[in-house]
C-alpha positions as CSV (number, residue, x, y, z in Angstrom):
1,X,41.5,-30.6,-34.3
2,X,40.5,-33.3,-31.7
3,X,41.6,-33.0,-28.0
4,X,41.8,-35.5,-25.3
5,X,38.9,-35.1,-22.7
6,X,41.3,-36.6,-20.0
7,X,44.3,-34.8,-18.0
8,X,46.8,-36.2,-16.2
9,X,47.1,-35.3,-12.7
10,X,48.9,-32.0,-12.1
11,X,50.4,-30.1,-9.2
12,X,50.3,-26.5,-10.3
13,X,52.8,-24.4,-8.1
14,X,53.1,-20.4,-8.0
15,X,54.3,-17.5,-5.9
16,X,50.9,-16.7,-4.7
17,X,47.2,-18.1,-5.2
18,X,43.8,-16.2,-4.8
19,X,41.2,-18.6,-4.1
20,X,38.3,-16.2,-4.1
21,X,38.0,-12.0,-4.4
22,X,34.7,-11.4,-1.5
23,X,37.3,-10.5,0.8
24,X,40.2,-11.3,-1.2
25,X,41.8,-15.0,0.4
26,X,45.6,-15.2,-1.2
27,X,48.1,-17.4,0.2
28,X,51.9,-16.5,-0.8
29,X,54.1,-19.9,-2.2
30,X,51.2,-21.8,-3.0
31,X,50.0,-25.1,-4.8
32,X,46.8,-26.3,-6.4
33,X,46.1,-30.0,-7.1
34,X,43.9,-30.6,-9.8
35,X,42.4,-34.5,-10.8
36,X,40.1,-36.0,-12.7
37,X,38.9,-32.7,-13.6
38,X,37.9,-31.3,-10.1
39,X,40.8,-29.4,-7.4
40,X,41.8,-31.5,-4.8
41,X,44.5,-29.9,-3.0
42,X,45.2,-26.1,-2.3
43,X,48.1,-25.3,0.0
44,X,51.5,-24.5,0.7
45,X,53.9,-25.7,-1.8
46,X,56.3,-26.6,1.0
47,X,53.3,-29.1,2.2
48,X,52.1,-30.2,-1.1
49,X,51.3,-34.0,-1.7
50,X,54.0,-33.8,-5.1
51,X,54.3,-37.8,-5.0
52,X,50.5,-37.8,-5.3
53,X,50.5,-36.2,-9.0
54,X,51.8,-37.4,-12.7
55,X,53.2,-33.8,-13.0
56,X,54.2,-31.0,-11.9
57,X,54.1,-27.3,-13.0
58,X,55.9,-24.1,-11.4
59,X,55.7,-21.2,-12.8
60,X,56.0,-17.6,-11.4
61,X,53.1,-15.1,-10.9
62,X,49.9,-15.5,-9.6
63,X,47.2,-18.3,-10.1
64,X,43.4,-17.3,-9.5
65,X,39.9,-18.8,-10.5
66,X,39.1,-19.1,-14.1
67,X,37.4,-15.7,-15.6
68,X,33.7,-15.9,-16.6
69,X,31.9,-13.7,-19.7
70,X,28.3,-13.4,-19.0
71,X,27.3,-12.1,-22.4
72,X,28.8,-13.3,-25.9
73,X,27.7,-14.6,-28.5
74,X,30.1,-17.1,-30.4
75,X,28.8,-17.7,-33.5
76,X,29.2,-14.1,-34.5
77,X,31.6,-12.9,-36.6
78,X,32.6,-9.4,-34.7
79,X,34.4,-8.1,-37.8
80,X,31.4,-8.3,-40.5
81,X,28.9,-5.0,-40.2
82,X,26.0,-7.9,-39.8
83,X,26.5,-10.6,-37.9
84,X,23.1,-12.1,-37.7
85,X,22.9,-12.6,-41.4
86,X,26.4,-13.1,-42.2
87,X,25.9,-16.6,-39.9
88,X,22.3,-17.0,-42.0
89,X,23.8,-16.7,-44.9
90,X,26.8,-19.0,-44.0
91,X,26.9,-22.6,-44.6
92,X,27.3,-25.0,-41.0
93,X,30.9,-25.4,-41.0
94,X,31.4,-21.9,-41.2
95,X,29.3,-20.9,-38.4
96,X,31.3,-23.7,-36.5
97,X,34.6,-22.4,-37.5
98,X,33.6,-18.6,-35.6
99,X,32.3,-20.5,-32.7
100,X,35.4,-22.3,-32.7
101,X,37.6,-19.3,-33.2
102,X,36.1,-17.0,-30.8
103,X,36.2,-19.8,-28.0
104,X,39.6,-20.3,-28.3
105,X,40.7,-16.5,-28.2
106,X,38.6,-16.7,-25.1
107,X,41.1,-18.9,-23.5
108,X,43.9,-17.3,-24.4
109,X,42.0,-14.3,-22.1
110,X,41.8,-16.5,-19.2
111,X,37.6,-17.0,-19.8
112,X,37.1,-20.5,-18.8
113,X,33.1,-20.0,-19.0
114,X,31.2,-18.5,-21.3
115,X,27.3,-17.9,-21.4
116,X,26.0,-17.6,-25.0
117,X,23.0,-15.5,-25.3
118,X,21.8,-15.5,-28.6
119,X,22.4,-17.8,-31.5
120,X,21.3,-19.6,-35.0
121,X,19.3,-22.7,-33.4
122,X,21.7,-25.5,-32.4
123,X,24.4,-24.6,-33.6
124,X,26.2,-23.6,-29.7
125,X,24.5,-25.9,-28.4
126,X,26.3,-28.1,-30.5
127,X,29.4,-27.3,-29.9
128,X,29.2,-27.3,-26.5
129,X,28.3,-31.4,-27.2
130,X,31.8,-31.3,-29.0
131,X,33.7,-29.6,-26.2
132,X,32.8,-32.7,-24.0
133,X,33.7,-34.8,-27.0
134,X,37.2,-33.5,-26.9
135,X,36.8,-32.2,-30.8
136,X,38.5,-29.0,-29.8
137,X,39.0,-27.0,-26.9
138,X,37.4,-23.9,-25.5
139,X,35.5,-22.7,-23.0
140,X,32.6,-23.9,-20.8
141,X,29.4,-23.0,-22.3
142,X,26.5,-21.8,-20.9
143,X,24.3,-21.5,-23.5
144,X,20.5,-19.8,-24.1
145,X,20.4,-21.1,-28.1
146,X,17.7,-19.1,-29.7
147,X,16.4,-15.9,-28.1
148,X,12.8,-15.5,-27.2
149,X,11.2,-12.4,-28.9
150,X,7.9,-10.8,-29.8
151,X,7.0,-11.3,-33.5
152,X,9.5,-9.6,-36.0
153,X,10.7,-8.4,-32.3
154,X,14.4,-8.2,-32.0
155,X,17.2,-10.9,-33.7
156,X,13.8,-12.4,-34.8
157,X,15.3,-13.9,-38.0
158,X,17.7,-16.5,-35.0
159,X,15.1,-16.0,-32.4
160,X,11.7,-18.1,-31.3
161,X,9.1,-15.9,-31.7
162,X,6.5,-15.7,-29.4
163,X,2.9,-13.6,-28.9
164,X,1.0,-15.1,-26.4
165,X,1.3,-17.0,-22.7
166,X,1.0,-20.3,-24.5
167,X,3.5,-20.0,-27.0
168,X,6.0,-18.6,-24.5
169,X,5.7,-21.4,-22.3
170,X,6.0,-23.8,-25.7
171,X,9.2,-22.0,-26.8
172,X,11.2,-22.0,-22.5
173,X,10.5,-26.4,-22.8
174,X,12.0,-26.4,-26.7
175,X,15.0,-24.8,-25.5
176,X,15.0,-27.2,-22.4
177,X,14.1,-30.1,-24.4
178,X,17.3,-29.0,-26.5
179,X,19.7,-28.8,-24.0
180,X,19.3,-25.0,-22.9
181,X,21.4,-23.6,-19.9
182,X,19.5,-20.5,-19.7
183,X,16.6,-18.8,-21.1
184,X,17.4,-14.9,-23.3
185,X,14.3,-13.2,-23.8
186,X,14.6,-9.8,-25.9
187,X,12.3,-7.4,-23.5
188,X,13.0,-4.4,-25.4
189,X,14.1,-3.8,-29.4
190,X,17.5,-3.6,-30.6
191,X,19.9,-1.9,-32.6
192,X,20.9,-4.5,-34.8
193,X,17.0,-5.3,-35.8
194,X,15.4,-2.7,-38.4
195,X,12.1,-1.6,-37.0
196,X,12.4,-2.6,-33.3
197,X,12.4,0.4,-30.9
198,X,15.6,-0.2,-27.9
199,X,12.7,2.7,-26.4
200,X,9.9,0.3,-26.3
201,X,8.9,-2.5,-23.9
202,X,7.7,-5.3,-26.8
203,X,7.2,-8.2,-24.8
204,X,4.8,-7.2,-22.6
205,X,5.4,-7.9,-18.8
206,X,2.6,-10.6,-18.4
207,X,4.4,-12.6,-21.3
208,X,8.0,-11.8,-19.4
209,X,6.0,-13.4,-16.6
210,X,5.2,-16.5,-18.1
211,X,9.2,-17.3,-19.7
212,X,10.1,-16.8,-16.0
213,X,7.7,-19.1,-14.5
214,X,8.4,-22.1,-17.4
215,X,12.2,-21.2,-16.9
216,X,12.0,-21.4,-13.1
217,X,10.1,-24.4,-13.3
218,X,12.8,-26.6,-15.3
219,X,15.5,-25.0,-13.8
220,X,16.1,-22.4,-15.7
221,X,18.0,-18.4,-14.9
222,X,16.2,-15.8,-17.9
223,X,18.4,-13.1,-18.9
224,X,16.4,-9.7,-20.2
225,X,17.9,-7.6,-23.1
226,X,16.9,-4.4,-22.0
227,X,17.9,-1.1,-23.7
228,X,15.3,1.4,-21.4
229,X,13.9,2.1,-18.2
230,X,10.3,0.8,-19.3
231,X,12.5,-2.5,-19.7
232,X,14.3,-2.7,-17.0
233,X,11.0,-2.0,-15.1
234,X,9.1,-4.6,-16.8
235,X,12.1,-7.2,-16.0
236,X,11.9,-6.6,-12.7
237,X,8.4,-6.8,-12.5
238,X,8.4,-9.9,-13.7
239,X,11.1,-11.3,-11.4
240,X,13.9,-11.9,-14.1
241,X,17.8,-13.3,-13.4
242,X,19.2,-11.0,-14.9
243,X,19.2,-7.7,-16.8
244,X,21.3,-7.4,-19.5
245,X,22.6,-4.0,-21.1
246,X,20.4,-2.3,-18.8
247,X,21.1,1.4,-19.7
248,X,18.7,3.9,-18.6
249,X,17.2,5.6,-21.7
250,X,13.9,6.9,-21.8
251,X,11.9,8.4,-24.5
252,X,13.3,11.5,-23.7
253,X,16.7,10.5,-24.4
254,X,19.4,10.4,-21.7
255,X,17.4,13.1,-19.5
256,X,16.7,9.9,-17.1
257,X,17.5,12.3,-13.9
258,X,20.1,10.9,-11.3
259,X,16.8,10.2,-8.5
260,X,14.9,8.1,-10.9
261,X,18.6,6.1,-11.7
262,X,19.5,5.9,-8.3
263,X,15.9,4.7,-7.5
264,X,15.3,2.0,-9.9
265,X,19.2,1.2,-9.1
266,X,18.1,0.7,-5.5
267,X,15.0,-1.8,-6.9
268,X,17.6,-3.9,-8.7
269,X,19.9,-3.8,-5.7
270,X,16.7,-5.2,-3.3
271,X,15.2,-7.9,-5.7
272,X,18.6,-9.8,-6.1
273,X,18.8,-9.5,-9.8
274,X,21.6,-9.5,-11.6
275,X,22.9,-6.6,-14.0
276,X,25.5,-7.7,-17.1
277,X,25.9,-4.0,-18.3
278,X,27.9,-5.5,-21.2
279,X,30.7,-2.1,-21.2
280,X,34.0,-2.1,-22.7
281,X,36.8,0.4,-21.8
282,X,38.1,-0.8,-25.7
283,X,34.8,-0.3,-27.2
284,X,34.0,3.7,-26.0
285,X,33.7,5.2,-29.2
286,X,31.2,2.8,-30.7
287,X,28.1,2.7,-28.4
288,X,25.9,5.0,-29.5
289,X,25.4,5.7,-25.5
290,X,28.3,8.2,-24.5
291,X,31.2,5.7,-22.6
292,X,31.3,8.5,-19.6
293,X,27.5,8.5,-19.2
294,X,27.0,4.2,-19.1
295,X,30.3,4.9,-16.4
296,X,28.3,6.9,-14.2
297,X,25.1,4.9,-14.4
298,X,27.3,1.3,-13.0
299,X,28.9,3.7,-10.7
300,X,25.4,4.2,-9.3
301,X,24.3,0.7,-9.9
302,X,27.7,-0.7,-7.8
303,X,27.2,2.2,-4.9
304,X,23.7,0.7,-3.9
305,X,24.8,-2.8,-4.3
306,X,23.4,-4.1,-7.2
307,X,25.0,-7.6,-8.4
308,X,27.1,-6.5,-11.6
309,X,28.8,-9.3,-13.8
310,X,31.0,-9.3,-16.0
311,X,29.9,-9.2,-19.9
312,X,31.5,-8.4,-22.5
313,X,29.0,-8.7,-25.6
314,X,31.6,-10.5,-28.1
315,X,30.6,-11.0,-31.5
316,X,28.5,-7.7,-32.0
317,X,30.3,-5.6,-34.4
318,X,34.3,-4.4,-33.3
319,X,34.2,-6.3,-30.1
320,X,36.3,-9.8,-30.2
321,X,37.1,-11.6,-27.3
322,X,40.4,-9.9,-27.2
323,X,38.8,-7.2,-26.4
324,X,38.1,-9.3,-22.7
325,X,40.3,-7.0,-20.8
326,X,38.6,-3.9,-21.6
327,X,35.4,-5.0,-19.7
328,X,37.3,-5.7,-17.0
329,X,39.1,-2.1,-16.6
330,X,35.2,-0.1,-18.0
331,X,34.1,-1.3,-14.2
332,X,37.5,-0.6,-12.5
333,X,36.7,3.2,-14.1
334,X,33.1,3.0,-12.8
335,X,34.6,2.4,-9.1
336,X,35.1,-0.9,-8.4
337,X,38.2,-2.1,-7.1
338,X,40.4,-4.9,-8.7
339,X,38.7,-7.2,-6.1
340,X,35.3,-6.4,-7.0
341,X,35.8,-6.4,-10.3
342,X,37.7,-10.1,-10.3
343,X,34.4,-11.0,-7.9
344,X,32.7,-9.7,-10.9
345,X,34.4,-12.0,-13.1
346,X,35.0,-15.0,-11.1
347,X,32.4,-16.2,-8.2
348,X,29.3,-13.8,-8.7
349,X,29.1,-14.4,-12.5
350,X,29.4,-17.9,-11.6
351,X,26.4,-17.9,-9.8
352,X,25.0,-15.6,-11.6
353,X,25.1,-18.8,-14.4
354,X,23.9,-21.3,-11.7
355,X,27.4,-22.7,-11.7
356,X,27.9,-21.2,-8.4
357,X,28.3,-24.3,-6.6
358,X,30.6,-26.1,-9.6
359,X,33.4,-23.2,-10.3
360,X,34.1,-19.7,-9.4
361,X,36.7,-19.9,-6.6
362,X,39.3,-22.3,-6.1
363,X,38.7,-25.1,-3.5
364,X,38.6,-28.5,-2.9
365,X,35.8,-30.9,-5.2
366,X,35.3,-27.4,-7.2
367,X,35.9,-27.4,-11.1
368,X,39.6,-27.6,-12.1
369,X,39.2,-23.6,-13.9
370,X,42.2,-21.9,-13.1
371,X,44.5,-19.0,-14.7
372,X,48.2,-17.9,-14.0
373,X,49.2,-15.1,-14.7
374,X,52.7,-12.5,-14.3
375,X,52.1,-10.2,-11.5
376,X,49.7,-9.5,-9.1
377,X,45.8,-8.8,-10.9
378,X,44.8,-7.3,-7.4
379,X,47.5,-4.4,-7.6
380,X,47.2,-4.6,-11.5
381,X,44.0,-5.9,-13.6
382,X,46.6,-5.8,-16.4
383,X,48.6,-8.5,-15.1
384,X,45.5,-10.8,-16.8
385,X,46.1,-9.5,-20.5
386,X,48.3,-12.8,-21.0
387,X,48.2,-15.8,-18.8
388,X,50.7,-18.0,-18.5
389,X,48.6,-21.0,-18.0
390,X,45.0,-21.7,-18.8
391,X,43.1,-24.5,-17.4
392,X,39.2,-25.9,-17.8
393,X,38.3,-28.9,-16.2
394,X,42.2,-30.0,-15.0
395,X,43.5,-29.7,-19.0
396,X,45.9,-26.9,-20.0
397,X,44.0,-25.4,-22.6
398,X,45.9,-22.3,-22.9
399,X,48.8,-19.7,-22.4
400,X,52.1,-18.2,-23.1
401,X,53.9,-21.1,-21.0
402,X,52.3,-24.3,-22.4
């Protein structure tokens, strides 16, 4: 399917509009004016510039900044048992069809942006090229292509693998050279990889070093997979973006006590880092981490004021983009409110993408992402299971009204 990359000049007009979450700004019987891409009008309706626009759409509800996912990976297939090889063993077109697929059930969730953190070489950042060629529509894409990891170190067989200073620095400029948006480096092993230990901190910390210094240095956020407090030690130590998973196993199990949580909580909170803890209220069963105990450990992380995004890790097995909604609602149960959750979602995983100054709120000469959807998300998260209207860059992409 090809889709035009152009849009024709819309006046969008709904009950209410939330232009941001941190405070909360909503204005009742309001109108957003969207052009070559970018907003250029928010307002009342009553005052709204209509003769300025080629067309007009009013619908009912509630129109807010587009959603973000900090953690996916679209060119899995989340209903095989093996992702990793199932796109190995699949031919191009294939892997293009699942990136394709789980971009567009992304829109239909209101996820506008995406950032990809793990994938076959090329292949997302390819078809993040063909979004801007109008060949089919989905999401922005913020994507980290191959993964850097230690020798035969976790998703090795899609990743760049990397012992030494050198080599690490060689492997950041690849991925920039390629078109990289960020940098994923796999700080601890994985369940998915026989023979990695989630336990274990295999890319040592002066190695973690180096990625972040070569990332900085071209522009680039890094993103740690950490499954362990010796990870998410060794990320911070080495100054990372962002912490991704970041549950707080130690070799002794779950026995991490609440004071050594609260403390390393309290680290993450004072360096600035991010923390994607990648937890779905649809997806409880699954983890091999109790739901209840990953709960209380963002409960602790939120409390002291650590920056937690939004994530949902799509394409790992059972969790779909769909399934969206569910991450929401697992950090609405951990004690955020609907605000701080949609903050989650919208402006601070925004920046937390370096798009902070592009998209994330609605406002004048920002990106043209929106969503509308029935009802009122603040009183009700559920009122964003099915938006009426999807937008990415001024073009209706998505929703039940369209």
């Amino acid at each position: 399917m090809t889709a035009s990359t152009t849009a024709p000049s819309t006046l969008v007009t709904t009950d209410k509009v939330i232009t941001s979450f941190d405070p909360p700004r909503t204005m009742a019987g309001a109108a957003i004016g969207v052009r070559d891409g970018l907003i250029d009008w928010v307002g009342p309706k009553d005052a709204a510039p209509a003769d300025r626009y080629e067309q007009i759409v009013r619908l009912p509800g509630t129109a807010l900044p587009g959603l973000v996912d900090a953690h996916v990976h679209l060119s899995f297939d989340p209903d095989v048992a093996d992702p990793i090889s199932d796109a190995l063993d699949s031919v191009r077109a294939r892997v293009t069809q699942t990136i394709e697929s789980n971009g567009r059930r992304f829109l239909e969730r209101g996820v506008t942006t995406v950032r990809d953190l793990g994938s076959m070489r090329g292949v997302v950042l390819e078809a993040g090229r063909g979004l801007g060629r109008g060949t089919w529509l989905g999401p922005r894409i913020v994507a980290a292509d191959q993964p850097i990891t230690r020798p035969q170190g976790h998703a090795w067989r899609i990743g760049i693998q990397s012992d030494s200073a050198t080599s690490a620095r060689a492997a950041v400029r690849d991925l920039f050279d390629r078109g990289a948006g960020a940098v994923k480096i796999m700080v601890t092993g994985g369940r998915m990889t026989v023979g990695t230990d989630p336990l274990t901190v295999e890319f040592p910390s002066h190695l973690i070093a180096a990625v972040v210094d070569a990332a900085h240095d071209v522009g680039l956020n890094v993103a740690a997979h950490c499954l362990s407090v010796a990870g998410i030690r060794a990320a911070l130590s080495a100054q990372v973006d962002s912490i991704e998973h970041g549950t707080f196993i130690s070799p002794n199990g779950l026995g991490c006590d609440e004071e050594t949580v609260e403390r390393i909580a309290q680290e993450i909170a004072q360096s600035g880092t991010y923390l994607c803890p990648t937890i779905n209220a649809d997806y409880p069963g699954r983890h091999p981490i109790p739901f209840e105990q990953r709960l209380r450990w963002v409960s602790v992380l939120h409390r002291v004021g650590v920056k937690v995004i939004v994530g949902n890790d799509t394409g790992i097995p059972g969790l779909p983009p769909d399934l969206y909604p569910g991450a929401l609602r697992a950090l609405e149960s951990a004690g955020m409110s609907s605000a701080q959750v949609l903050h989650s979602a919208t402006a601070l995983a925004s920046q937390a993408l370096g798009l902070g100054r592009d998209s994330g709120t609605l406002a004048p000469g920002l990106a043209a992402d929106l969503i509308v959807v029935e009802g009122d998300p603040l009183a009700d998260l559920r009122a964003l299971s099915a938006p009426a209207l999807v937008m990415v860059g001024g073009r209706t992409v998505a929703g039940s009204r369209t």
